[in-house]
C-alpha positions in Angstrom: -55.0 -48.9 -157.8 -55.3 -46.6 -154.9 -55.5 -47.5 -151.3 -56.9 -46.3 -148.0 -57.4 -47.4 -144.7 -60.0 -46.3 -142.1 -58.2 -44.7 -139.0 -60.0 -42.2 -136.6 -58.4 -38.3 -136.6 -58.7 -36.9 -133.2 -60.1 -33.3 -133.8 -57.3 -30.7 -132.1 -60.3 -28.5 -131.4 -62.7 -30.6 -129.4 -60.9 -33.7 -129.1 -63.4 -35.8 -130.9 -62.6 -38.8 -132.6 -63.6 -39.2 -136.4 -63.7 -41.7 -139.0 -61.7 -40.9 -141.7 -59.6 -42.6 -144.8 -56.3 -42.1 -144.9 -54.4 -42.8 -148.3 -51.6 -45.8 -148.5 -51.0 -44.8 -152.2 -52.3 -43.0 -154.9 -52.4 -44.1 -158.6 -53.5 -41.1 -160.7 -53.7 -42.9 -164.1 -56.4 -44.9 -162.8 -58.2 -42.2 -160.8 -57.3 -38.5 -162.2 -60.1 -37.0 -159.9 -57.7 -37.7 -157.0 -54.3 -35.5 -158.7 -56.9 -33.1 -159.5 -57.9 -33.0 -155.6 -54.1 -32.8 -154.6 -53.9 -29.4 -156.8 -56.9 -27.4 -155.7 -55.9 -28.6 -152.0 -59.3 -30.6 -151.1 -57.1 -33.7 -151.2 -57.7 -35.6 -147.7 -59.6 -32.6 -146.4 -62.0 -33.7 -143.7 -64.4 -32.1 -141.1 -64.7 -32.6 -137.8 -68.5 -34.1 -137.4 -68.8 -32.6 -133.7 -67.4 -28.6 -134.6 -66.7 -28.4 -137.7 -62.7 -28.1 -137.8 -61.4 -28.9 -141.0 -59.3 -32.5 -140.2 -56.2 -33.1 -142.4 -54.2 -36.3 -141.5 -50.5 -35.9 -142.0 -49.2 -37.6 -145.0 -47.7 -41.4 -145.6 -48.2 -42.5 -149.3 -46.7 -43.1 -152.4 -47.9 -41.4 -155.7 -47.3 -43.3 -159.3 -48.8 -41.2 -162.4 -47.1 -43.4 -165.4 -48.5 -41.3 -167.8 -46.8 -38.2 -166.6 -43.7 -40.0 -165.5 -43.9 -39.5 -161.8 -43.6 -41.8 -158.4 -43.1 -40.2 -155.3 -42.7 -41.0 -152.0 -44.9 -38.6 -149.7 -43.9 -38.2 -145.8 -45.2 -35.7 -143.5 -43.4 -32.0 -143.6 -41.9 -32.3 -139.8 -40.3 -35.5 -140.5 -37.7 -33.7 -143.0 -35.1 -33.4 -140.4 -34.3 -36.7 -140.6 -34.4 -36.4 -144.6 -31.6 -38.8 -145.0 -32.8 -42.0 -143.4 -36.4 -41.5 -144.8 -34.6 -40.8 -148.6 -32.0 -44.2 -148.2 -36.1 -45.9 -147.3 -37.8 -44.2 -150.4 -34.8 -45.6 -152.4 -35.3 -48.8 -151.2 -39.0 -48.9 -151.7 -38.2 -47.5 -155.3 -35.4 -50.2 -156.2 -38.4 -53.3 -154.9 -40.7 -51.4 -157.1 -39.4 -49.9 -160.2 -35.2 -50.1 -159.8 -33.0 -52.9 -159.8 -35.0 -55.4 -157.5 -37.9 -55.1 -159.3 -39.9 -57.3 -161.8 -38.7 -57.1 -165.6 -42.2 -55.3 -166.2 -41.7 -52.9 -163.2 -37.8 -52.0 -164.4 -39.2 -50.9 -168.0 -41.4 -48.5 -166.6 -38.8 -47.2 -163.9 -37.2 -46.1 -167.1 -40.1 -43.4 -167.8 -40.7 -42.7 -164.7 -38.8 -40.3 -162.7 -38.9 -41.2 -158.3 -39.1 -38.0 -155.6 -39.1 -38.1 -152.6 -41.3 -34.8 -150.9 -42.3 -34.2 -146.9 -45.8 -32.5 -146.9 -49.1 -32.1 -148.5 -47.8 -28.4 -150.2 -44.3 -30.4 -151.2 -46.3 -33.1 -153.1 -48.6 -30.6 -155.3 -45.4 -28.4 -156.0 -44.1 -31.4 -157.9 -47.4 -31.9 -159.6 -47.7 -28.3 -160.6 -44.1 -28.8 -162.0 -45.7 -30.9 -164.5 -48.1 -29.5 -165.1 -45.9 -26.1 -166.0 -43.2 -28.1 -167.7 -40.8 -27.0 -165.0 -38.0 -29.0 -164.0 -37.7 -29.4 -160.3 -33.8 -29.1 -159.5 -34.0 -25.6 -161.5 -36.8 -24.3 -159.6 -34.8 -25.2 -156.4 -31.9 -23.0 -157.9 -34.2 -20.4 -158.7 -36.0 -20.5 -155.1 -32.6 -20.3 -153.5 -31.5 -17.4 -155.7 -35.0 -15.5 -154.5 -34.1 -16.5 -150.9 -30.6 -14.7 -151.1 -32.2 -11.7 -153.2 -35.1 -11.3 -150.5 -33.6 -10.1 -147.0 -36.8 -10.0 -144.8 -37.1 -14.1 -146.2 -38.8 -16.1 -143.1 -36.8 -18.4 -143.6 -37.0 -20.9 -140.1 -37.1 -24.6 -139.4 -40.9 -24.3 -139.6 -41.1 -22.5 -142.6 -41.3 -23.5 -146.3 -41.3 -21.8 -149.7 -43.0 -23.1 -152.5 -44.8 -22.7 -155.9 -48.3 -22.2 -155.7 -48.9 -21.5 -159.9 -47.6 -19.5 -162.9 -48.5 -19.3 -166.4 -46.3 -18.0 -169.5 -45.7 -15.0 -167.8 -44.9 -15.2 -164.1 -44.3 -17.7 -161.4 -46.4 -17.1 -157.7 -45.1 -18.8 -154.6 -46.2 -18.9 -151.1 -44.2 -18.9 -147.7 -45.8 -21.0 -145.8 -46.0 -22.1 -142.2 -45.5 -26.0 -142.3 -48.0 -26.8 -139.8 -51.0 -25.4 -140.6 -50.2 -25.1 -144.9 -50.8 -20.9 -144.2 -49.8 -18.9 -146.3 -47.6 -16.1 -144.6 -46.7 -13.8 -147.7 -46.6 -14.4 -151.0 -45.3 -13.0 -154.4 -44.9 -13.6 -157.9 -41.3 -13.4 -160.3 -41.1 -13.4 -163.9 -40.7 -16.9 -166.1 -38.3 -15.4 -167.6 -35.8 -15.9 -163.8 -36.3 -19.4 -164.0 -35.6 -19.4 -167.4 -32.5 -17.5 -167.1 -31.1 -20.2 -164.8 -32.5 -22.9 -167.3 -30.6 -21.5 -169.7 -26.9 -21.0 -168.2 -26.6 -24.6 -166.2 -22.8 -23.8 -166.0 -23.2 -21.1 -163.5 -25.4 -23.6 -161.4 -23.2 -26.5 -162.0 -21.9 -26.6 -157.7 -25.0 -26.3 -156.6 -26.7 -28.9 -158.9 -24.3 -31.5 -158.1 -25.6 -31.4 -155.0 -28.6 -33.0 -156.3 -27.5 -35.4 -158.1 -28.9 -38.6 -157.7 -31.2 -37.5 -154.9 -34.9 -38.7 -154.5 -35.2 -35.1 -152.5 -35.0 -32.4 -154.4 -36.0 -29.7 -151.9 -33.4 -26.7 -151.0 -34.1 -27.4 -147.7 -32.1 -30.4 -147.6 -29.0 -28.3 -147.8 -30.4 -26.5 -144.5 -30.4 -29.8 -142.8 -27.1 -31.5 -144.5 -25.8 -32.4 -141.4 -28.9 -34.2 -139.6 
């Protein structure tokens, strides 16, 4: 089942405090409307009832979609500095769940399910829309870093992110966005055909991919923070 809990969201615009729910966990084979609402980005989308300002609580949840083999652990986007004590907790929580500790029911479907850890609203509907485009997440990290080191004006900063926003057959769009706020500061769009390319020759990304595996965060960003 999915869970939330009341908590009030103090409005950054007039300082008013609001009633909102805040989700503990989400379980999207029992209610599909809610992965729907993480794609188009209404997910946990309030307003502020005294100006208006839209109200979006920072993220603490866990996401199980058996049907699609998924379980993620969702924190919020500035807390990915510290990437390696939150992952070494998301294992845990996984091992209690689905892993090793786990009931004999819970370890049978920990075998179809496959556990990610994501910081951020933007980070948990790029591993969605990885489903839902039959795209494997560690080679869409290797493509993102090969389109970081091909693009020289890249924003790349510590409040920064880059991430898939859609595709199709054709083409894959992404977004650099500001972490913060989820705005979009540029975006552009690169054939399928680069991701498959990479798909395609795993020998060539064999370093790099090592460096994932194993990991509940696949995110290139944790090489940018390796040392925190």
């Amino acid at each position: 089942m999915s869970i939330f809990h009341a908590v009030r969201a103090i409005c950054s615009h007039c300082g008013a405090r609001n009633e909102v729910e805040r989700t503990a966990s989400v379980n999207a084979d029992r209610a599909p409307e809610l992965r729907e609402a993480i794609l188009d980005g209404t997910f946990q989308r309030e307003v502020c009832a005294k100006c208006g300002t839209v109200l979006r609580l920072p993220p603490h949840l866990t996401y199980l979609d058996v049907a699609r083999g998924q379980w993620l652990m969702v924190e919020p986007a500035d807390s990915i500095g510290h990437w390696k004590d939150v992952e070494a907790a998301a294992r845990k929580t996984w091992q209690r769940t689905f892993g090793a500790d786990a009931t004999p029911q819970g370890r049978e479907l920990g075998k179809t399910m496959e556990a990610r850890l994501v910081f951020g609203w933007t980070a948990l509907r790029e591993k969605l829309l990885c489903r839902e485009l039959a795209l494997d997440d560690v080679t869409l990290e290797m493509l993102k870093l090969d389109l970081i080191r091909d693009l020289g004006n890249a924003p790349i900063a510590d409040q920064t992110e880059l991430r898939l926003r859609g595709g199709d057959a054709g083409a894959l769009r992404f977004d650099w966005l500001e972490l913060a706020s989820e705005r979009a500061l540029e975006g552009f769009e690169v054939p399928r055909s680069a991701y498959d390319e990479i798909a395609a020759d795993p020998d060539e990304w064999a370093e790099l991919r090592a460096r994932f595996d194993g990991a509940l965060l696949v995110d290139w960003r944790r090489l940018m923070f390796a040392g925190v």
